[in-house]
mmCIF file of the N, C-alpha and C atoms, coordinates in Angstrom:
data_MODEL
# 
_entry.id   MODEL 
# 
loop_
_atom_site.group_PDB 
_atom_site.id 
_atom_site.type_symbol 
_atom_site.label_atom_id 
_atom_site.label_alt_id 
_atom_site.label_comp_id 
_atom_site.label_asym_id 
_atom_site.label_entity_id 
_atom_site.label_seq_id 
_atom_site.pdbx_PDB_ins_code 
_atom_site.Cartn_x 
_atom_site.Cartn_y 
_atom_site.Cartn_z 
_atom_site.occupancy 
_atom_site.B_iso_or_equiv 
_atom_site.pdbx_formal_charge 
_atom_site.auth_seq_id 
_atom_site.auth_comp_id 
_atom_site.auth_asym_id 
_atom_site.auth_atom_id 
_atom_site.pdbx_PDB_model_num 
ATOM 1   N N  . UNK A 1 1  ? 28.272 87.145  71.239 1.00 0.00 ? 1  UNK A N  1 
ATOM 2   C CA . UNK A 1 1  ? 28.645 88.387  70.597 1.00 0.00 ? 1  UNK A CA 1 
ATOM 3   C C  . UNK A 1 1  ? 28.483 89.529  71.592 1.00 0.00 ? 1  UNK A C  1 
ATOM 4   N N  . UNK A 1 2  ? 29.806 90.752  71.977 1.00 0.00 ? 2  UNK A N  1 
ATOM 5   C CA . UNK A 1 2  ? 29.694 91.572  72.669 1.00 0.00 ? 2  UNK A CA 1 
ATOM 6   C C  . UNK A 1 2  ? 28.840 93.003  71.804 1.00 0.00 ? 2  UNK A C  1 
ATOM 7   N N  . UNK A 1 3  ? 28.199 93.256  73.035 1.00 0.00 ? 3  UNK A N  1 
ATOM 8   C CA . UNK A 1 3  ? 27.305 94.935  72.192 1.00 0.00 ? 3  UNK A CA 1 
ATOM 9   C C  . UNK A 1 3  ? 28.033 95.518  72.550 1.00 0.00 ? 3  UNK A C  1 
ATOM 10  N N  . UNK A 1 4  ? 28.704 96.495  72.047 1.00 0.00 ? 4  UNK A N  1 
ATOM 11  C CA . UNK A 1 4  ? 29.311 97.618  72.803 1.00 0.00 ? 4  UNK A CA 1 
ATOM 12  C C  . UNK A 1 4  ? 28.828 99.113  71.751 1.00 0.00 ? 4  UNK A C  1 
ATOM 13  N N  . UNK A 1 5  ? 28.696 99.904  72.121 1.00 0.00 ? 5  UNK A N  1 
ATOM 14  C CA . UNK A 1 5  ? 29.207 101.450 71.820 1.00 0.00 ? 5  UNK A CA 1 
ATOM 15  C C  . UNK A 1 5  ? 30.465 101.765 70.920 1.00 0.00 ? 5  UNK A C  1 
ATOM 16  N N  . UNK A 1 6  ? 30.810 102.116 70.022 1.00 0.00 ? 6  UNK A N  1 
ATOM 17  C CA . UNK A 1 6  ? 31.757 103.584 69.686 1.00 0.00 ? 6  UNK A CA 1 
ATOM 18  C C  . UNK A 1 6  ? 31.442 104.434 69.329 1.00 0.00 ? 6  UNK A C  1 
ATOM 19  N N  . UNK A 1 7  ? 32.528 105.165 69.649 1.00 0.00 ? 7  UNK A N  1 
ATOM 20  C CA . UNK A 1 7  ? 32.795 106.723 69.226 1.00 0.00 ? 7  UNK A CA 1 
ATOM 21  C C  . UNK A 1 7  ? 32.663 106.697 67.992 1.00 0.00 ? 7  UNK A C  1 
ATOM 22  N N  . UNK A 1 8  ? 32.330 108.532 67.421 1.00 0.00 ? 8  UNK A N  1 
ATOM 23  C CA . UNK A 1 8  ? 32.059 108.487 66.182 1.00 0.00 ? 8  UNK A CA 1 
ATOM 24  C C  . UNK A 1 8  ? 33.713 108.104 65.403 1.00 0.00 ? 8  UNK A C  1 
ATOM 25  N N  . UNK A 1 9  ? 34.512 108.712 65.666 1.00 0.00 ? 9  UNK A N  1 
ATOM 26  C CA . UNK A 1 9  ? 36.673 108.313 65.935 1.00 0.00 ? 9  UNK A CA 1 
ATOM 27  C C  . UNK A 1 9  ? 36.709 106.798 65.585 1.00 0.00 ? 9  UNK A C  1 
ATOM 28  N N  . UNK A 1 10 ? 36.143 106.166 66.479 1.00 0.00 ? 10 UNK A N  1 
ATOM 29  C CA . UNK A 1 10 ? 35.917 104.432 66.447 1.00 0.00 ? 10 UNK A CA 1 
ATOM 30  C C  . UNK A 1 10 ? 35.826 103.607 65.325 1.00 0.00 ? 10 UNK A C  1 
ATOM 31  N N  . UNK A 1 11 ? 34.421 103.628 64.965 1.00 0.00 ? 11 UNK A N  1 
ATOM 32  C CA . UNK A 1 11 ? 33.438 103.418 63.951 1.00 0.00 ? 11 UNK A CA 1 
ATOM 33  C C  . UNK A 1 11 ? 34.073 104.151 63.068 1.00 0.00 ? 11 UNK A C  1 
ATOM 34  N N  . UNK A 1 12 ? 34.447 105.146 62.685 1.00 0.00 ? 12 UNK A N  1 
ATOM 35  C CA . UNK A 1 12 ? 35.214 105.975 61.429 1.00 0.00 ? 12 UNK A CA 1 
ATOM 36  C C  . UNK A 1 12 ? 36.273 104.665 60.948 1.00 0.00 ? 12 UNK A C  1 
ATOM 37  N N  . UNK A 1 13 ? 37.137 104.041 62.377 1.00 0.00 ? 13 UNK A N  1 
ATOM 38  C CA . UNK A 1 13 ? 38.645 103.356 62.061 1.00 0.00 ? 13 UNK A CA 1 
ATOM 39  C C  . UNK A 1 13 ? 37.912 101.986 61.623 1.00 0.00 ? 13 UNK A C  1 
ATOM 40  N N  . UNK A 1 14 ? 36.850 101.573 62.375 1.00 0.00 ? 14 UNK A N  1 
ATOM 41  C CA . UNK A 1 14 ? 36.178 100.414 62.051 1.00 0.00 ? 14 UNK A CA 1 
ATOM 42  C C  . UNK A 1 14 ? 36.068 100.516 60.342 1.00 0.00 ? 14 UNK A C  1 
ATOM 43  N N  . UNK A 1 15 ? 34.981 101.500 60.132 1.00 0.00 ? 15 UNK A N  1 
ATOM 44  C CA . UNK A 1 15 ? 34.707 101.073 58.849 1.00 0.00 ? 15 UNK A CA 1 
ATOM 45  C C  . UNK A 1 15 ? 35.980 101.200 57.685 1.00 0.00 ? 15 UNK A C  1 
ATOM 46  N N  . UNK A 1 16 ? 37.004 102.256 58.122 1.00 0.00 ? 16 UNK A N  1 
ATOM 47  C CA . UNK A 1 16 ? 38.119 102.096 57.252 1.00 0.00 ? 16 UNK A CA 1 
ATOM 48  C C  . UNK A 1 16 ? 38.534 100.646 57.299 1.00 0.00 ? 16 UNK A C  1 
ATOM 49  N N  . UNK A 1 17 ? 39.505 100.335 58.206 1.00 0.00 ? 17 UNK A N  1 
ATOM 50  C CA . UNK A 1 17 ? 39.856 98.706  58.175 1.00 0.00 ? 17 UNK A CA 1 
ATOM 51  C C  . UNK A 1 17 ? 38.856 97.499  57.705 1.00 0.00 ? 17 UNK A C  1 
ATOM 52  N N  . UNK A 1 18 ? 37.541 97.496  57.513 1.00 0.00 ? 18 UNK A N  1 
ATOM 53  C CA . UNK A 1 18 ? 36.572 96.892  56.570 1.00 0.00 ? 18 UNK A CA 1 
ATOM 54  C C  . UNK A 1 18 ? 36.856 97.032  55.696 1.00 0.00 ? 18 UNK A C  1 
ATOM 55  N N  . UNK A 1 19 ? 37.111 98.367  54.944 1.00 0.00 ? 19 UNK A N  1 
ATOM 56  C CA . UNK A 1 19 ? 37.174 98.683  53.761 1.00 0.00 ? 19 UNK A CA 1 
ATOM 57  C C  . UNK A 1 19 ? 38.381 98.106  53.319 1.00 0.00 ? 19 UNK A C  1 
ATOM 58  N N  . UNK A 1 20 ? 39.611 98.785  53.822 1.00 0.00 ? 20 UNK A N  1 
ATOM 59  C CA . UNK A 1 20 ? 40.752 98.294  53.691 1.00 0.00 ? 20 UNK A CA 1 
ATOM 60  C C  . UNK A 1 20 ? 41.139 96.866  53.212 1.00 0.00 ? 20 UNK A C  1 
ATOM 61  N N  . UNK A 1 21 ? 40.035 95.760  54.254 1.00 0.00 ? 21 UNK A N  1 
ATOM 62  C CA . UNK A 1 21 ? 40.528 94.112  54.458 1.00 0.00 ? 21 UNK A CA 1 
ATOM 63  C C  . UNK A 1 21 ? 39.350 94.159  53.277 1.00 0.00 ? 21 UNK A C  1 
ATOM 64  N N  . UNK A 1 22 ? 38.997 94.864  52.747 1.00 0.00 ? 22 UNK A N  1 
ATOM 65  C CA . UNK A 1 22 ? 38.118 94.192  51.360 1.00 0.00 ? 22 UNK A CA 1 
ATOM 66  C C  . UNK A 1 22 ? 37.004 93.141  51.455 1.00 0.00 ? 22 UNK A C  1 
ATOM 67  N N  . UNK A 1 23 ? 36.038 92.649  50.963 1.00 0.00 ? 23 UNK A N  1 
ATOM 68  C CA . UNK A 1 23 ? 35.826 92.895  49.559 1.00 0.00 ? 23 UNK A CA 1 
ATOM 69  C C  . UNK A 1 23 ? 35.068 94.566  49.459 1.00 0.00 ? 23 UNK A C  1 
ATOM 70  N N  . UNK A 1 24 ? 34.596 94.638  50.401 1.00 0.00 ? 24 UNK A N  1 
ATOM 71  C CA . UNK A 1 24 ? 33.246 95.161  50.276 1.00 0.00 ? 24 UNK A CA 1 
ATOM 72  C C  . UNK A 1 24 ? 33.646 96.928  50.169 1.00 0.00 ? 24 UNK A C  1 
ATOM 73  N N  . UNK A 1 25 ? 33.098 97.729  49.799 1.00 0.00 ? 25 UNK A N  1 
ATOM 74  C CA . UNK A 1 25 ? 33.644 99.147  49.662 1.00 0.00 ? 25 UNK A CA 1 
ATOM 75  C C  . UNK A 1 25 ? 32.686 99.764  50.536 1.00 0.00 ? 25 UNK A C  1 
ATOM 76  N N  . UNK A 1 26 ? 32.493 101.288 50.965 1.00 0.00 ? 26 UNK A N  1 
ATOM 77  C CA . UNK A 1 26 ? 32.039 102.055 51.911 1.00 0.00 ? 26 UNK A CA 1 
ATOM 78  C C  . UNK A 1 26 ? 30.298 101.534 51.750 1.00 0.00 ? 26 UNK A C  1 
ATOM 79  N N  . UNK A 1 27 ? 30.018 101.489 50.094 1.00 0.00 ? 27 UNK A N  1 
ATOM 80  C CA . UNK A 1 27 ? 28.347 101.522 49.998 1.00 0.00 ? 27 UNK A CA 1 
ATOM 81  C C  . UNK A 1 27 ? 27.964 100.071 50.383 1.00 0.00 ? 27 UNK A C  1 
ATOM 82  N N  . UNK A 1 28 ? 28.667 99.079  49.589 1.00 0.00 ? 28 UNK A N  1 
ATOM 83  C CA . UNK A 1 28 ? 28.446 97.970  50.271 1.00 0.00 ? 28 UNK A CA 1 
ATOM 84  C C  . UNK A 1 28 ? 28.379 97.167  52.136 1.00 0.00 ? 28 UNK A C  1 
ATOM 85  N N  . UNK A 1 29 ? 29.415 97.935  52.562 1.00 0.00 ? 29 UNK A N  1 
ATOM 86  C CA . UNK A 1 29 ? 29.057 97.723  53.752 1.00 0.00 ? 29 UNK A CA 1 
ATOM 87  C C  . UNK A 1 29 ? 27.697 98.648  54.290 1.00 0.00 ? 29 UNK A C  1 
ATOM 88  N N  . UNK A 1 30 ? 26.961 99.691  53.759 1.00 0.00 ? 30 UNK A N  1 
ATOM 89  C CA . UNK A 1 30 ? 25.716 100.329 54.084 1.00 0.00 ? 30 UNK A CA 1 
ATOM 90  C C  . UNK A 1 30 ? 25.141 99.459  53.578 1.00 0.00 ? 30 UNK A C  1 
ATOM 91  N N  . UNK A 1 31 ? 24.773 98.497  52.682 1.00 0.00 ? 31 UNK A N  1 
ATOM 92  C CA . UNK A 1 31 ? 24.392 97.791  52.015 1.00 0.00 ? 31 UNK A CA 1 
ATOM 93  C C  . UNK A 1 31 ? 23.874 96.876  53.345 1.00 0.00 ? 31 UNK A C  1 
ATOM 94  N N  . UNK A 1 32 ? 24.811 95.814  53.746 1.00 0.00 ? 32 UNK A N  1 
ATOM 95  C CA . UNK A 1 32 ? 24.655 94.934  54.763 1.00 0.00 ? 32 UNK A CA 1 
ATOM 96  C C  . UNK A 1 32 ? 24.100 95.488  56.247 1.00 0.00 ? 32 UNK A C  1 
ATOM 97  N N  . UNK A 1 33 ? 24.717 96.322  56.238 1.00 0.00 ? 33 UNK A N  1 
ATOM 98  C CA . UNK A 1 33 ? 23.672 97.266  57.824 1.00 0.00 ? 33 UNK A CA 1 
ATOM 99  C C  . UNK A 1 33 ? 22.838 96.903  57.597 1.00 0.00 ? 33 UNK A C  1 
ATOM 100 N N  . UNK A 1 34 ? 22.347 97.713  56.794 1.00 0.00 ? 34 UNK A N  1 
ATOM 101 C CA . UNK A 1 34 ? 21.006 98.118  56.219 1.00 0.00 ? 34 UNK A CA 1 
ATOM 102 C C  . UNK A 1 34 ? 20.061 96.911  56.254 1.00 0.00 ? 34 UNK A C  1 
ATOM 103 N N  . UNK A 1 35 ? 20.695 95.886  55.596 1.00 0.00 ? 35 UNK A N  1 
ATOM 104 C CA . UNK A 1 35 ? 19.827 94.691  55.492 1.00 0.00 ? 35 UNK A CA 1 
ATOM 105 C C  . UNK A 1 35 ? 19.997 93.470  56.668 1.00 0.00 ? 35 UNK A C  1 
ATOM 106 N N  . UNK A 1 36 ? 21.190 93.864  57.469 1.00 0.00 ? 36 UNK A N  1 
ATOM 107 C CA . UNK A 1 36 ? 21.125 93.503  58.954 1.00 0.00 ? 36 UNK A CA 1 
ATOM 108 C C  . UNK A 1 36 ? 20.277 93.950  59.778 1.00 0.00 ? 36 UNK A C  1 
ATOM 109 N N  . UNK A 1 37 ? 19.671 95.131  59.334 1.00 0.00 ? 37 UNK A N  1 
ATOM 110 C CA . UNK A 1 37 ? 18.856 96.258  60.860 1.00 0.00 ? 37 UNK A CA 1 
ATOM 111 C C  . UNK A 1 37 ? 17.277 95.722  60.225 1.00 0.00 ? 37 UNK A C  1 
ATOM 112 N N  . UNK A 1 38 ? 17.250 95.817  59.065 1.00 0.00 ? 38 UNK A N  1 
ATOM 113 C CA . UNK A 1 38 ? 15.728 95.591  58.287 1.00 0.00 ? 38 UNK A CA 1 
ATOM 114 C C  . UNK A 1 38 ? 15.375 93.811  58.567 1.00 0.00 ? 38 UNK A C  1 
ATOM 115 N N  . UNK A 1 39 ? 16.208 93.181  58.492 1.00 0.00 ? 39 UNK A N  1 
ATOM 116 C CA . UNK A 1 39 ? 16.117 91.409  59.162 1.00 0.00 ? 39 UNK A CA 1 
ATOM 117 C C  . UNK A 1 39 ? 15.927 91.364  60.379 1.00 0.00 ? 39 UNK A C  1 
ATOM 118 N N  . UNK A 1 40 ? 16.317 92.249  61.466 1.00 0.00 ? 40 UNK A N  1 
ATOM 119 C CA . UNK A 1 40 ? 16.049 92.146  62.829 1.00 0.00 ? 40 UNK A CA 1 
ATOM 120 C C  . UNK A 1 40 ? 15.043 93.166  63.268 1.00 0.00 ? 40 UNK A C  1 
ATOM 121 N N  . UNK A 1 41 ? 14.269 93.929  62.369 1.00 0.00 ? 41 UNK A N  1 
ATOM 122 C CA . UNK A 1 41 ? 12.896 94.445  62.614 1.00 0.00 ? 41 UNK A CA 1 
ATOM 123 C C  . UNK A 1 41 ? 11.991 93.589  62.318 1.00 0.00 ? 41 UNK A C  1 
ATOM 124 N N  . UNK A 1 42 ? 12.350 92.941  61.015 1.00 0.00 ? 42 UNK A N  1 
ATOM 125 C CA . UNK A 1 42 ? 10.718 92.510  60.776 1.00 0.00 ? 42 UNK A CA 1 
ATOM 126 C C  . UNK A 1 42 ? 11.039 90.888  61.420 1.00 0.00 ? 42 UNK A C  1 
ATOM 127 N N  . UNK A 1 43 ? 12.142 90.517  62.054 1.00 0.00 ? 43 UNK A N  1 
ATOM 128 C CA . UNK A 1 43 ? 12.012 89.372  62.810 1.00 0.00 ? 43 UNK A CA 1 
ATOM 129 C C  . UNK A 1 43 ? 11.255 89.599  64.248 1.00 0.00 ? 43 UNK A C  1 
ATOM 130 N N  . UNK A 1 44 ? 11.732 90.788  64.870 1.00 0.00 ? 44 UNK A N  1 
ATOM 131 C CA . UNK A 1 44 ? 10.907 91.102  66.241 1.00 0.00 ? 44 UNK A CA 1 
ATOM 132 C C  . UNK A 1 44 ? 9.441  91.247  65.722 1.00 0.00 ? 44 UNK A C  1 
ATOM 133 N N  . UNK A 1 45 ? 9.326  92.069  64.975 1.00 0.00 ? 45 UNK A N  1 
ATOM 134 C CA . UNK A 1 45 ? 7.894  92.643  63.743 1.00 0.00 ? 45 UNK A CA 1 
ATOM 135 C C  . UNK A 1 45 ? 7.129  91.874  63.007 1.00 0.00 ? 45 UNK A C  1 
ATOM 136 N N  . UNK A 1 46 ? 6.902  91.167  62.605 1.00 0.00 ? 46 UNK A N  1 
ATOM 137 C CA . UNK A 1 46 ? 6.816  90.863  61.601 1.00 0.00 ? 46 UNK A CA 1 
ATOM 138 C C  . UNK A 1 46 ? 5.426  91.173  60.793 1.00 0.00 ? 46 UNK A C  1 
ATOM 139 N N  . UNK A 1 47 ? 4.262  91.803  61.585 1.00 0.00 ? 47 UNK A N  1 
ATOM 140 C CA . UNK A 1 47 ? 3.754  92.244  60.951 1.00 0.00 ? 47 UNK A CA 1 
ATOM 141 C C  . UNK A 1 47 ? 3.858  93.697  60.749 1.00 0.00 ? 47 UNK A C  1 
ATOM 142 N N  . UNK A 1 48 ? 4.581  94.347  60.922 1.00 0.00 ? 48 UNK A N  1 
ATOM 143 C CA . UNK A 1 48 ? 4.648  95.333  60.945 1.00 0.00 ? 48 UNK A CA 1 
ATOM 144 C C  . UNK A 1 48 ? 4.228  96.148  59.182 1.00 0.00 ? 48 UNK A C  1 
ATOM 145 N N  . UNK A 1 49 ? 3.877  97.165  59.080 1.00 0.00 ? 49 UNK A N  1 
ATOM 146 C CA . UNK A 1 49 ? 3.283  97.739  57.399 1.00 0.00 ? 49 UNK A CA 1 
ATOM 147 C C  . UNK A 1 49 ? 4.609  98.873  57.212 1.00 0.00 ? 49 UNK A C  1 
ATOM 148 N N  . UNK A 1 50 ? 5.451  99.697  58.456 1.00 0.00 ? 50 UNK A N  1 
ATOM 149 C CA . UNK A 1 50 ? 5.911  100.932 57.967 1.00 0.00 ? 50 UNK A CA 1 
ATOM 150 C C  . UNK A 1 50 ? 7.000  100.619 59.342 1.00 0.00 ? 50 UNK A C  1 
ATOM 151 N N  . UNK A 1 51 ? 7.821  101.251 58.930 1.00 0.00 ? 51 UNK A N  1 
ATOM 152 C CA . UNK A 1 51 ? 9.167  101.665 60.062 1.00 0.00 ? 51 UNK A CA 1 
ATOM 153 C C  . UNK A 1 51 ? 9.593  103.204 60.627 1.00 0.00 ? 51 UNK A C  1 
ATOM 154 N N  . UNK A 1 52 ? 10.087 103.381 61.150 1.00 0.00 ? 52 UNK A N  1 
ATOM 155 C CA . UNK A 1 52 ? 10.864 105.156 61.377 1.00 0.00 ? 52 UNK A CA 1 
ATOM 156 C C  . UNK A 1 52 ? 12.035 104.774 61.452 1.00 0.00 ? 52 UNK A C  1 
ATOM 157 N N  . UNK A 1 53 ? 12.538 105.243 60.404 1.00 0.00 ? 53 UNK A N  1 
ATOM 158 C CA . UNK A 1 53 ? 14.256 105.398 60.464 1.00 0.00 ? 53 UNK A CA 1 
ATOM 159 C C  . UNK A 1 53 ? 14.892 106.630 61.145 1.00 0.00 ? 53 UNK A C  1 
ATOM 160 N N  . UNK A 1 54 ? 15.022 107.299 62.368 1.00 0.00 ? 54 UNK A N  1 
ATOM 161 C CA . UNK A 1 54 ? 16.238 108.112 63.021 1.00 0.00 ? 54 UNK A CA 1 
ATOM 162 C C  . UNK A 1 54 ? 17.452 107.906 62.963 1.00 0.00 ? 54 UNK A C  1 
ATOM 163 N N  . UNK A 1 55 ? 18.291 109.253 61.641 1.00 0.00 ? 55 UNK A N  1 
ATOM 164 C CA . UNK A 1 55 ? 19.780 108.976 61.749 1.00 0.00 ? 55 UNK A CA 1 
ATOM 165 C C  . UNK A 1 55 ? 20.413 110.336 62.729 1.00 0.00 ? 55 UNK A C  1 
ATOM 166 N N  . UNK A 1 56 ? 20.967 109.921 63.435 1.00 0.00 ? 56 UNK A N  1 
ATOM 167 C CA . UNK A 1 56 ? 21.655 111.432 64.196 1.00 0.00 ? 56 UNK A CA 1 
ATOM 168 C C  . UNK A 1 56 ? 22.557 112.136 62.791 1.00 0.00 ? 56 UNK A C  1 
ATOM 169 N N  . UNK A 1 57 ? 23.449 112.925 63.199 1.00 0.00 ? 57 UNK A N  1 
ATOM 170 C CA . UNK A 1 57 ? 24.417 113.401 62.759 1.00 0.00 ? 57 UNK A CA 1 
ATOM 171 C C  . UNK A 1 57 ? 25.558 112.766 62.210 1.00 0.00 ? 57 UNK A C  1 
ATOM 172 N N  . UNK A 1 58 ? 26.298 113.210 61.284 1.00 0.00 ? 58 UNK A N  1 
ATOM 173 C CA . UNK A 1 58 ? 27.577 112.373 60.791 1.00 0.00 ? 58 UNK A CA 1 
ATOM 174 C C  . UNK A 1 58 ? 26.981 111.713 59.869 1.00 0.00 ? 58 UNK A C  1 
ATOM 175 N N  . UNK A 1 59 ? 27.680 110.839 59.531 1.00 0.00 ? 59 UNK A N  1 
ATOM 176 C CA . UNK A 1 59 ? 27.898 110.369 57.899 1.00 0.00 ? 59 UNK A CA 1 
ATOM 177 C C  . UNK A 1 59 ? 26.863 108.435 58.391 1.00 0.00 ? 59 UNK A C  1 
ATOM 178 N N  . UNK A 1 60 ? 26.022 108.646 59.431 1.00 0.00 ? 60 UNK A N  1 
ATOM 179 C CA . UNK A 1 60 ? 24.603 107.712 60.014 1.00 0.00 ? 60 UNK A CA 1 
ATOM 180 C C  . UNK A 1 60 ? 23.752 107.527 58.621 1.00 0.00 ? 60 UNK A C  1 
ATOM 181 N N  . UNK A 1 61 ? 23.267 108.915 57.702 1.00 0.00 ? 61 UNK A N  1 
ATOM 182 C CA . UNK A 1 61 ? 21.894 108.737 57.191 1.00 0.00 ? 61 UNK A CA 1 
ATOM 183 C C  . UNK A 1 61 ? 22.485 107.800 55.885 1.00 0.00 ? 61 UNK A C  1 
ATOM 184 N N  . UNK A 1 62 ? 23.643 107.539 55.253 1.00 0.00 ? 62 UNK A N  1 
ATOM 185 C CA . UNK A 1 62 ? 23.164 106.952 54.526 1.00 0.00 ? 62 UNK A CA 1 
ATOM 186 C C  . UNK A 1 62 ? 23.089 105.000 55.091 1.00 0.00 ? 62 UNK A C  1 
ATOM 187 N N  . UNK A 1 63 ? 23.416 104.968 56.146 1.00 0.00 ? 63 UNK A N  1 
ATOM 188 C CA . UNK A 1 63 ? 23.322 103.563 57.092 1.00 0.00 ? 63 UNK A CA 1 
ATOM 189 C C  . UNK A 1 63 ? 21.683 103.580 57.024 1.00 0.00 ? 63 UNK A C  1 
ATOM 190 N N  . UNK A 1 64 ? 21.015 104.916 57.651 1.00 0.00 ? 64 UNK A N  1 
ATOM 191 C CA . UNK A 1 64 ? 19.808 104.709 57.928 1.00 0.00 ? 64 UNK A CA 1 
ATOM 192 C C  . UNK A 1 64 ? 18.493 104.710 56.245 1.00 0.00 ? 64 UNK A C  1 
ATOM 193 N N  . UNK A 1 65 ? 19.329 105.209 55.097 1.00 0.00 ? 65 UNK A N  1 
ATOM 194 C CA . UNK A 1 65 ? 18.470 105.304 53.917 1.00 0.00 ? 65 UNK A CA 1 
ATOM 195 C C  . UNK A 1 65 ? 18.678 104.323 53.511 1.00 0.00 ? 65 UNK A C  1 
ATOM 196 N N  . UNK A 1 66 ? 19.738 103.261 53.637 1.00 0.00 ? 66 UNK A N  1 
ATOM 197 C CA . UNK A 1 66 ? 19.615 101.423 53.024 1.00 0.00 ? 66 UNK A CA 1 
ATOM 198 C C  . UNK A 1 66 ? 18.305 101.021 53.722 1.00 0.00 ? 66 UNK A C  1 
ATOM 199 N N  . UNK A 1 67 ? 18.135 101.130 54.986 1.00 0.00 ? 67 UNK A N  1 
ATOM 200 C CA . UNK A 1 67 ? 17.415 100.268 55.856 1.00 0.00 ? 67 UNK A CA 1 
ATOM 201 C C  . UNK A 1 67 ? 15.901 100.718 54.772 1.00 0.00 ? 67 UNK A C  1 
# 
């Protein structure tokens, strides 16, 4: 799997065409972030008790309020 970067432009077209190819709608895909980013903390973590969520700017915080 490649890591790459996008633009906020990018990620805007990304998550439209998700949406678009269905099932899942805008909250649901925050849904899966969310519980993608929270599975790969407490896998590095696992004991961890508390997290810090940092969302920058743009339409990030509700990605970062699932987690």
């Amino acid at each position: 799997m490649r890591n790459e970067l996008l633009s906020t432009a990018e990620m805007a077209e990304a998550d439209r065409l998700a949406i678009a190819a269905g099932p899942l709608d805008g909250y649901g895909l925050m849904q899966r972030a969310g519980e993608a980013v929270a599975t790969l903390v407490l896998a590095r973590h696992p004991s961890a008790k508390r997290a810090h969520v940092l969302c920058g700017p743009g339409n990030n915080g509700g990605d970062g309020y699932v987690v």
